[in-house]
C-alpha positions as CSV (number, residue, x, y, z in Angstrom):
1,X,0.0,0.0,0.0
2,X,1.3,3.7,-1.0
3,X,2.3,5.3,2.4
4,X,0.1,8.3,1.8
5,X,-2.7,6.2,1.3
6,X,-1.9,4.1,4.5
7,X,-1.2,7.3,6.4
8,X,-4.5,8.6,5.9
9,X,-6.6,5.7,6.9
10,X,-7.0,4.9,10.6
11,X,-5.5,1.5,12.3
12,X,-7.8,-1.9,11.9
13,X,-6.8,-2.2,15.8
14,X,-6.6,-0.6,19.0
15,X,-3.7,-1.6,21.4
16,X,-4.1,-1.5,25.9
17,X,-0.9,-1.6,27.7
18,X,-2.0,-3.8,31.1
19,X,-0.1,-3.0,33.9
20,X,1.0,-5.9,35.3
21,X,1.3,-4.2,38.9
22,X,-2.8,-4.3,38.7
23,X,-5.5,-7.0,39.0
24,X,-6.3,-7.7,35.6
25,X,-9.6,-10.0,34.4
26,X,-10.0,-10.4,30.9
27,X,-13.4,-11.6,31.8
28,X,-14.4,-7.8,33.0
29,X,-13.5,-6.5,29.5
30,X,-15.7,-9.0,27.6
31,X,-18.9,-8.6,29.6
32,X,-18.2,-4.9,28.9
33,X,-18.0,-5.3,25.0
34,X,-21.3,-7.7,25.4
35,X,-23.0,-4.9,26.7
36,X,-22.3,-2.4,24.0
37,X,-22.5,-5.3,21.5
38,X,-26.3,-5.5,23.3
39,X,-26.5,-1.7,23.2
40,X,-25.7,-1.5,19.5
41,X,-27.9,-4.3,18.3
42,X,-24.8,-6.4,16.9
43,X,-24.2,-10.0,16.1
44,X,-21.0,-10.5,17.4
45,X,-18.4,-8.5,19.8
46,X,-14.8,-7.7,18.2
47,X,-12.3,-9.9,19.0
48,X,-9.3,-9.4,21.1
49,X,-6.3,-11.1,22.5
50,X,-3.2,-10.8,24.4
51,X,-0.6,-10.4,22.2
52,X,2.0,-9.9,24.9
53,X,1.1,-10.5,28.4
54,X,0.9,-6.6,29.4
55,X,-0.4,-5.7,25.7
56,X,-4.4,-6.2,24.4
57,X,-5.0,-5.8,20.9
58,X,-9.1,-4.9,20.4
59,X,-10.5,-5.3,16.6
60,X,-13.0,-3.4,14.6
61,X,-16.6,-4.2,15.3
62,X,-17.9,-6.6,12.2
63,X,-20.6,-4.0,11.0
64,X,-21.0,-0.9,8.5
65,X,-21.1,2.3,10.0
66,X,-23.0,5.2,7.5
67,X,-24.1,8.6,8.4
68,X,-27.3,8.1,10.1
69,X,-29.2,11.0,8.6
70,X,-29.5,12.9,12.0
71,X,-28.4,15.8,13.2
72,X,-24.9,16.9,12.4
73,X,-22.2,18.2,14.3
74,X,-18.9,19.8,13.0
75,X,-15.7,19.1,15.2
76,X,-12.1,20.6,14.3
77,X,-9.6,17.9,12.5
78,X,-7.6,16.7,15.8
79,X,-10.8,15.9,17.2
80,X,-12.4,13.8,14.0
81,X,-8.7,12.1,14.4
82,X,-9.4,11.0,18.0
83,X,-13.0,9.8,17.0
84,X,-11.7,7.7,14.2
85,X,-9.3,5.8,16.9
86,X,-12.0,5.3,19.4
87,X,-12.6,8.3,21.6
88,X,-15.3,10.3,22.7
89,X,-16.3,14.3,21.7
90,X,-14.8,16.5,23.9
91,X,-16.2,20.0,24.3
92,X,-13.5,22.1,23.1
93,X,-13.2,20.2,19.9
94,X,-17.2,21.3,18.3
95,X,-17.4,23.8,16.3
96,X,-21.0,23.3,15.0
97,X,-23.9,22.6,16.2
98,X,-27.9,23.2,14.9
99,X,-29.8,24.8,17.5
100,X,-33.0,23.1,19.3
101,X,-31.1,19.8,19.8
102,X,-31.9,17.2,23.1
103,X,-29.8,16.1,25.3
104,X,-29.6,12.1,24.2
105,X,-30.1,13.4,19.9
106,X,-28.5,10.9,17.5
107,X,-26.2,13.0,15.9
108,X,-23.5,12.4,12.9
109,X,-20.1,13.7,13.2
110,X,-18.2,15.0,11.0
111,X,-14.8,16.4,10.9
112,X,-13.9,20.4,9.5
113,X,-11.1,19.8,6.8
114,X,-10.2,23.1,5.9
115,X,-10.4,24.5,9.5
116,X,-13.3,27.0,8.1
117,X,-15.7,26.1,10.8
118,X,-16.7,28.9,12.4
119,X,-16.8,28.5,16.0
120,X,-20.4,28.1,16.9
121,X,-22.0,27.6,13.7
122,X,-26.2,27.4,13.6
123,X,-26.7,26.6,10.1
124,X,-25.3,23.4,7.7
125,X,-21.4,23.6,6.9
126,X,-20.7,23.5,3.5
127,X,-17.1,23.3,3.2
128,X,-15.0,20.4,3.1
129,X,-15.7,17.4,5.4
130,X,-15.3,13.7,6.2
131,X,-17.9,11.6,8.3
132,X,-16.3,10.4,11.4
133,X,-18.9,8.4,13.4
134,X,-22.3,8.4,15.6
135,X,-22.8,9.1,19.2
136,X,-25.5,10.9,21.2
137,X,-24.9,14.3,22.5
138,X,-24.5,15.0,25.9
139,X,-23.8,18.9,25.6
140,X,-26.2,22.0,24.3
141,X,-25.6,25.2,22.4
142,X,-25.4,27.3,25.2
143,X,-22.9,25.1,27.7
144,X,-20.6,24.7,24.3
145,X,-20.6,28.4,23.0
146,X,-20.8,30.6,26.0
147,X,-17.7,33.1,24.9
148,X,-17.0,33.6,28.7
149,X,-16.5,30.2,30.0
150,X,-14.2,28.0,28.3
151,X,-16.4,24.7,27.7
152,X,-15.0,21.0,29.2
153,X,-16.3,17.6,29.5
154,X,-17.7,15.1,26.8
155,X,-20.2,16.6,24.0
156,X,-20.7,13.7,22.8
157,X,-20.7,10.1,23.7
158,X,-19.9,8.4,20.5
159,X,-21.3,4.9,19.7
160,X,-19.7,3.6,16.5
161,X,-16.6,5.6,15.3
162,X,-16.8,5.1,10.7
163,X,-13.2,3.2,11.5
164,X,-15.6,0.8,13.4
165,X,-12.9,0.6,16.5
166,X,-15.4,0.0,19.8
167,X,-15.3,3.2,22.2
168,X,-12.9,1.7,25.1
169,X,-13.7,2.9,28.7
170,X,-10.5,2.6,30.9
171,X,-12.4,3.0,33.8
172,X,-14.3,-0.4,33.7
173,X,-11.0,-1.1,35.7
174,X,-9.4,0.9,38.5
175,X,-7.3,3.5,37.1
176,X,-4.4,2.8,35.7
177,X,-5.2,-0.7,34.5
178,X,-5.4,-0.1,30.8
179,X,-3.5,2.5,29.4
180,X,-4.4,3.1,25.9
181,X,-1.0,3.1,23.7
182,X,0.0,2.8,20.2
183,X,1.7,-1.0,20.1
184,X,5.0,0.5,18.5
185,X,5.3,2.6,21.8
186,X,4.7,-0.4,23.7
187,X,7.3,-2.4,21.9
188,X,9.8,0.6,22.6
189,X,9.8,-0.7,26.6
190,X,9.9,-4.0,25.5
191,X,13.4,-2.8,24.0
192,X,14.5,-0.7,26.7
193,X,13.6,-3.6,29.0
194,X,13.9,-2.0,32.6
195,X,15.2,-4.1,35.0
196,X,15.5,-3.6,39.0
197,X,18.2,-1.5,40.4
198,X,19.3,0.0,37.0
199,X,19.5,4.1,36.8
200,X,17.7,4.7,33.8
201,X,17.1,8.3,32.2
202,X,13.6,8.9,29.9
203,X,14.9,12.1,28.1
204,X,11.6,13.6,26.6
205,X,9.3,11.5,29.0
206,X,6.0,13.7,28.7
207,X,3.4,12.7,29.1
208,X,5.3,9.3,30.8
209,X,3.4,6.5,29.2
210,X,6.5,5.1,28.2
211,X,8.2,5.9,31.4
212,X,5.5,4.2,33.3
213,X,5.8,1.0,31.0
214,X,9.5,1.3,32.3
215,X,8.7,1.4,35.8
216,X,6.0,-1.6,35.4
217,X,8.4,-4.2,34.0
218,X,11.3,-3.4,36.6
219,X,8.5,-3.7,39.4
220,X,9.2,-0.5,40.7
221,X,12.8,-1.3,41.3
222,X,14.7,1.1,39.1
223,X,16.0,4.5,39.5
224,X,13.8,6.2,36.6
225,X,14.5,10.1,36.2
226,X,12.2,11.6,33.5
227,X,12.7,14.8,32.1
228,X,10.7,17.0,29.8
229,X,11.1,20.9,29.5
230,X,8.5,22.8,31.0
231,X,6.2,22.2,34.3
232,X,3.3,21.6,32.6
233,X,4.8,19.0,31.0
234,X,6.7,17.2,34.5
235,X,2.8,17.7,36.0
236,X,1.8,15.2,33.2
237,X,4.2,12.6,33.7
238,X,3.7,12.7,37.8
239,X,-0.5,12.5,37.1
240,X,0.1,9.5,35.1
241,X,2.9,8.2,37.7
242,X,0.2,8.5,40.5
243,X,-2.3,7.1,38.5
244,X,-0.5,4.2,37.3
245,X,1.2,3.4,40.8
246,X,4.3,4.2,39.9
247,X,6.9,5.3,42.6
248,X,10.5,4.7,41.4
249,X,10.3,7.9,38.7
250,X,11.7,11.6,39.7
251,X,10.6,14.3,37.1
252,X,12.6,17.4,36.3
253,X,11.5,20.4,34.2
254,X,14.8,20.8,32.2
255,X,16.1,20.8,28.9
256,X,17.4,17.5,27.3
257,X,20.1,18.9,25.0
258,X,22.0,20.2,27.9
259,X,21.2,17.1,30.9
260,X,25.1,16.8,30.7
261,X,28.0,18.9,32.5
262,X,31.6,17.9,33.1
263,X,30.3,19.3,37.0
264,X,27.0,17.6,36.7
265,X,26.0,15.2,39.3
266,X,27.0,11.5,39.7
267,X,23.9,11.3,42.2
268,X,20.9,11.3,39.7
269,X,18.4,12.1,42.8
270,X,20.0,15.2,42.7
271,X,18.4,16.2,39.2
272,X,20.1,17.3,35.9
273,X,22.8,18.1,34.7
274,X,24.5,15.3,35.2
275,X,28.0,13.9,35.0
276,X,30.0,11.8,32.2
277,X,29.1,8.2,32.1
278,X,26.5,7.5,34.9
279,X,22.9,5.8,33.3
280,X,22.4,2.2,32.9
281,X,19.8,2.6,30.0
282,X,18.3,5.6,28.0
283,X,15.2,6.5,26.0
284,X,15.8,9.0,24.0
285,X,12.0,9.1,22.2
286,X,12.5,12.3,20.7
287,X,10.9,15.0,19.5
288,X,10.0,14.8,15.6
289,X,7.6,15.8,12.8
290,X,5.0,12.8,14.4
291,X,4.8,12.1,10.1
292,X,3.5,8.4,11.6
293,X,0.3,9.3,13.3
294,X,-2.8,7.9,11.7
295,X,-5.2,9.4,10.6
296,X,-3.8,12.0,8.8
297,X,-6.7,13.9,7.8
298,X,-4.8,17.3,7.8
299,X,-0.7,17.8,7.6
300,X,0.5,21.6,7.9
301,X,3.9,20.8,8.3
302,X,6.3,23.1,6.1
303,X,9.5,22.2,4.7
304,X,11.6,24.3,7.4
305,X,9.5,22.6,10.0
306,X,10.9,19.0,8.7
307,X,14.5,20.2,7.8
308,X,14.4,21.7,11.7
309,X,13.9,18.8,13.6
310,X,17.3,16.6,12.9
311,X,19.4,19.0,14.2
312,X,17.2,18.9,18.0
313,X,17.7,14.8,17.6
314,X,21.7,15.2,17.0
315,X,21.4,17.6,20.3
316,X,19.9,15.1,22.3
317,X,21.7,12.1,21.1
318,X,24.9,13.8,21.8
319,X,23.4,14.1,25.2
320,X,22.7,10.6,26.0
321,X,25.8,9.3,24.8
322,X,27.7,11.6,27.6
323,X,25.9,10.6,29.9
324,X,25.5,6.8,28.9
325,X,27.8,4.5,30.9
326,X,30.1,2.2,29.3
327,X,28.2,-0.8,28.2
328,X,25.1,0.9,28.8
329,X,21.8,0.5,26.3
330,X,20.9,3.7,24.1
331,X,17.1,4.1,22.5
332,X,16.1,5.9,20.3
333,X,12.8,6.3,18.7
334,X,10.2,8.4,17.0
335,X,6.9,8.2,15.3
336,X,7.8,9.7,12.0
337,X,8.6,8.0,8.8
338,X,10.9,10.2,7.1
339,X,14.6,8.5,6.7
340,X,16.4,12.0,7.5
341,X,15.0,11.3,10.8
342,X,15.3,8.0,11.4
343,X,17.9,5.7,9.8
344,X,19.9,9.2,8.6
345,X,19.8,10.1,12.4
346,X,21.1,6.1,13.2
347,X,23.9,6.4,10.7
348,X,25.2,10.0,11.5
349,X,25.4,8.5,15.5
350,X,27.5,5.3,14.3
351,X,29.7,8.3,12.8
352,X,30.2,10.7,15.0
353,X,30.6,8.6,17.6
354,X,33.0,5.4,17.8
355,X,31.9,4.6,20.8
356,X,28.5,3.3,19.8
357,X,27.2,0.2,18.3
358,X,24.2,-0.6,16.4
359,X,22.7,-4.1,18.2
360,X,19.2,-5.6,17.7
361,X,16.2,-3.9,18.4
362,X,14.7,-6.9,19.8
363,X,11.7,-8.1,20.3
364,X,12.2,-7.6,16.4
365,X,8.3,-7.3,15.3
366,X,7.9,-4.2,13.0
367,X,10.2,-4.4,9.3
368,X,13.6,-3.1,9.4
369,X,15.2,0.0,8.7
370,X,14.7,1.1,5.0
371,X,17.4,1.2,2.4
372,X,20.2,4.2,3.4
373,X,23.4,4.4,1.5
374,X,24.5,5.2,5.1
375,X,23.9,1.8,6.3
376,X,24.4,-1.9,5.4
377,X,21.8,-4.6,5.3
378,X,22.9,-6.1,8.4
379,X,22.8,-2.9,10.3
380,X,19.3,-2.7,8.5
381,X,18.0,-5.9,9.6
382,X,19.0,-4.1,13.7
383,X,16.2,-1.4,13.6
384,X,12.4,-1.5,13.5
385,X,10.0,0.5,11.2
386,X,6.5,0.0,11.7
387,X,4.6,0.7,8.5
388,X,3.3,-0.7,5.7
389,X,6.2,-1.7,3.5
390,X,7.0,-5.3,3.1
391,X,10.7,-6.3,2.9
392,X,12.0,-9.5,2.2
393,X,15.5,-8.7,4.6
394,X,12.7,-9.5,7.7
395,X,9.0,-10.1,6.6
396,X,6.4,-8.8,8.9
397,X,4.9,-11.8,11.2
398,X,1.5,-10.4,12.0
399,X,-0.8,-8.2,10.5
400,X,-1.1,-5.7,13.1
401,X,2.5,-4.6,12.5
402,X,1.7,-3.4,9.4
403,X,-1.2,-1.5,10.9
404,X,-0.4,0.5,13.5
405,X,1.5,4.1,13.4
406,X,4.3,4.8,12.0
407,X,7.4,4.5,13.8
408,X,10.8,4.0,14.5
409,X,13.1,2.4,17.0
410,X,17.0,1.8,17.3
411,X,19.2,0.2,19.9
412,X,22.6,1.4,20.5
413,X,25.1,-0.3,23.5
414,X,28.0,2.3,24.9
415,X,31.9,0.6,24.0
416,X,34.9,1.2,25.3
C-alpha cells in the first residue's frame, strides 16, 4: 500500500498496555464489550487477545457504520482524528452545532477539513468534510458556546466511530489498568527492557506513558529520572505516575540537550545536569515531525518545520551518549517515517561517535530499517520500522505490524 494512502486511513486495531502491577480479568473486559454489542444491536463482539502478556489488541466491530441521517455536528480535525481511533467528543473540539437539539439526539459527526468552521456555527457547513462516526450528545448550544467560560467535558458520547474501532472505557478497571497506547510505543519498553536497580534516564518523557511502562516491568525497582522541559509537561508525567502506581520515577523540568556537565551530578536524585558516564539505560524518544500518526486527515507541516527537527535529535543524542555509561543501552525512537530522521539520524550516530554500536532492536516485530546508503543490510536488519512496506531482509509476522502508526526504533550499546 502507498504510504500516503496508508497514512490517511486509521489502524484496523486498538492496542491497551495492562499493567501488570494491577488485578487484571479479561473476563471484566468482555462482559463490557457484550454490553455495547447489546446496546448496538450487533451480532457479534470484536475480538481481542493478548498479544503480549501486558499488551491487548481490540478489533473493529464486524458491521458498517454510515451517516445516520440525524443531526450533524462539526468538530475541528484533531478531534475527528481521536473519534476515528476510538474516543469520545470532547467539548473544546465542536465547532458546529444546529440549534433546538436534546440532550440524548442521535447526531453524525463530522470532521472540518479546511479548518473554516466557524466556531459556533447554527446553520449546515458546507465546506470540506469527512464523516467520522455516531454518538448521542450530551452537551447543548449554550454550555458549548458561551464566549465567557471555556467549555470541558464530553459533548458527545460516540457509539460507532466510521473506523468501526469500539469506544474503550478505561475506567471499567481501577485506574491505571489499561493504558491506551500505540503498540509500537509499547514495543519501545519491551526494547528498553527495565530491569530492578538499573539508573535509567527517559529524556523527553512527557506525558510518561513510556516511562510508566519502564517502571512496570522493573517492578518499581529502578531509579527512573524523567525529564521534559516545561512544568506543565513534569505535572503530566507525575499524574500519570500516580495514577498508574508508579513510585521509582523523579521528574525534572529541564532541557534535554544540555542534561550533561563535566560538573553535573554523579547522584541522579539530585536532578540534571549530570556527570559523564552514569545511566544504565536511556530513552531518548524524541521530538519529531510525528509524520507516523494515523489518521492523517490534515498535515501543515512546512518544509523548514521538517529540515528543523534533525538538528534537536543530533542535540539530544549527543546528550545521551555523555551521559550513557560504558556498556550501557541507548534508544532511540520516533513516530515519523521520514529517513532523514530515522535511519539518517542512526547512521550520522554510528559516525560521529566510535563509541557506539548498532545491536538488535529486539523483540524484532515491526520491518527493518529502509534502504540508506549510510547503512548496510545487516545494520538494517537491527532497527524496527513500523509501516506498511513489506521487505523481504525481515517479513512482517502479523498483521497488526503493518497496521499501527508509524514509527521507528533503534538500539545502540556504549563501547569502550
Amino acid at each position: 500500500m502507498e504510504l500516503q494512502t496508508w497514512l490517511s486511513q486509521p489502524p484496523k486495531y486498538t492496542t491497551f498496555r495492562i499493567n501488570k502491577t494491577r488485578e487484571y480479568n479479561i473476563k471484566t473486559f468482555e462482559n463490557y464489550l457484550e454490553d455495547q454489542r447489546e446496546s448496538l444491536k450487533l451480532a457479534s463482539i470484536p475480538k481481542f487477545y493478548c498479544l503480549y502478556p501486558d499488551c491487548l489488541v481490540v478489533e473493529q466491530w464486524l458491521t458498517d457504520v454510515q451517516p445516520s441521517g440525524n443531526l450533524e455536528v462539526i468538530v475541528d480535525a484533531l478531534c475527528a482524528v481521536a473519534v476515528l481511533r476510538g474516543a469520545h467528543v470532547f467539548a473544546p473540539g465542536v465547532m458546529g452545532l444546529p440549534p433546538g437539539c436534546s440532550i440524548n439526539d442521535k447526531v453524525d459527526i463530522y470532521g472540518d477539513m479546511e479548518g473554516k468552521c466557524k466556531k459556533g456555527l447554527k446553520l449546515a457547513y458546507t465546506g470540506q468534510k469527512v464523516f467520522v462516526g455516531t454518538g448521542y450528545l450530551k452537551m447543548l448550544r449554550h454550555e458549548l458556546f458561551n464566549d465567557g467560560i471555556p467549555p470541558s467535558g464530553i459533548a458527545i458520547e460516540v457509539a460507532l466511530p466510521a473506523s468501526r474501532l469500539p469506544v474503550i472505557n478505561e475506567s471499567i478497571y481501577p485506574k491505571g489498568t489499561l493504558v491506551l497506547q500505540n503498540l509500537p510505543s509499547i514495543v519501545c519498553g519491551w526494547v528498553v527492557n527495565a530491569q530492578p536497580k538499573e539508573l535509567i534516564l527517559d529524556m523527553c518523557a512527557s506525558p510518561g506513558n513510556k516511562t510508566t511502562h519502564l517502571a512496570e516491568m522493573c517492578n518499581n525497582e529502578a531509579t527512573i529520572i524523567a525529564i521534559d522541559k516545561t512544568p506543565q509537561k513534569v505535572a503530566r508525567i507525575k499524574e500519570n505516575c500516580e495514577k498508574n502506581g508508579v513510585t521509582c520515577v523523579t521528574a525534572y523540568a529541564f532541557d534535554s540537550t544540555k542534561c550533561h556537565s563535566e560538573n553535573g551530578t554523579t547522584d541522579v536524585t539530585k536532578g540534571p545536569p549530570f556527570s559523564s558516564n552514569v545511566f544504565d539505560k536511556i530513552l531518548l524518544d524524541g521530538p519529531c515531525s510525528g509524520l507516523g500518526q494515523r489518521p492523517q486527515l490534515v498535515n501543515k507541516m512546512t518544509d523548514k518545520m521538517l529540515q528543523s527537527y534533525k538538528f534537536v535529535q543530533r542535540k539530544l543524542m549527543e546528550s545521551a551518549v555523555k551521559v550513557l555509561k560504558v556498556g550501557g543501552v541507548l534508544v532511540y525512537s520516533t513516530c515519523t517515517v521520514t529517513e532523514e530522521e530515522n535511519e539518517a539520524i542512526v547512521a550520522w550516530a554510528l559516525s560521529k561517535f566510535p563509541c557506539l554500536q548498532l545491536v538488535p532492536a529486539e523483540p524484532l516485530l515491526g520491518g527493518p530499517g529502509m534502504p540508506c546508503a549510510a547503512l548496510t543490510d545487516a545494520q538494517r536488519a537491527m532497527l524496527q520500522r513500523f509501516g506498511p512496506e513489506e521487505d523481504c531482509l525481515r517479513p512482517t509476522k502479523h498483521p497488526i505490524y503493518k497496521d499501527t502508526i508509524g514509527f521507528f526504533i533503534a538500539k545502540f550499546v556504549k563501547t569502550e
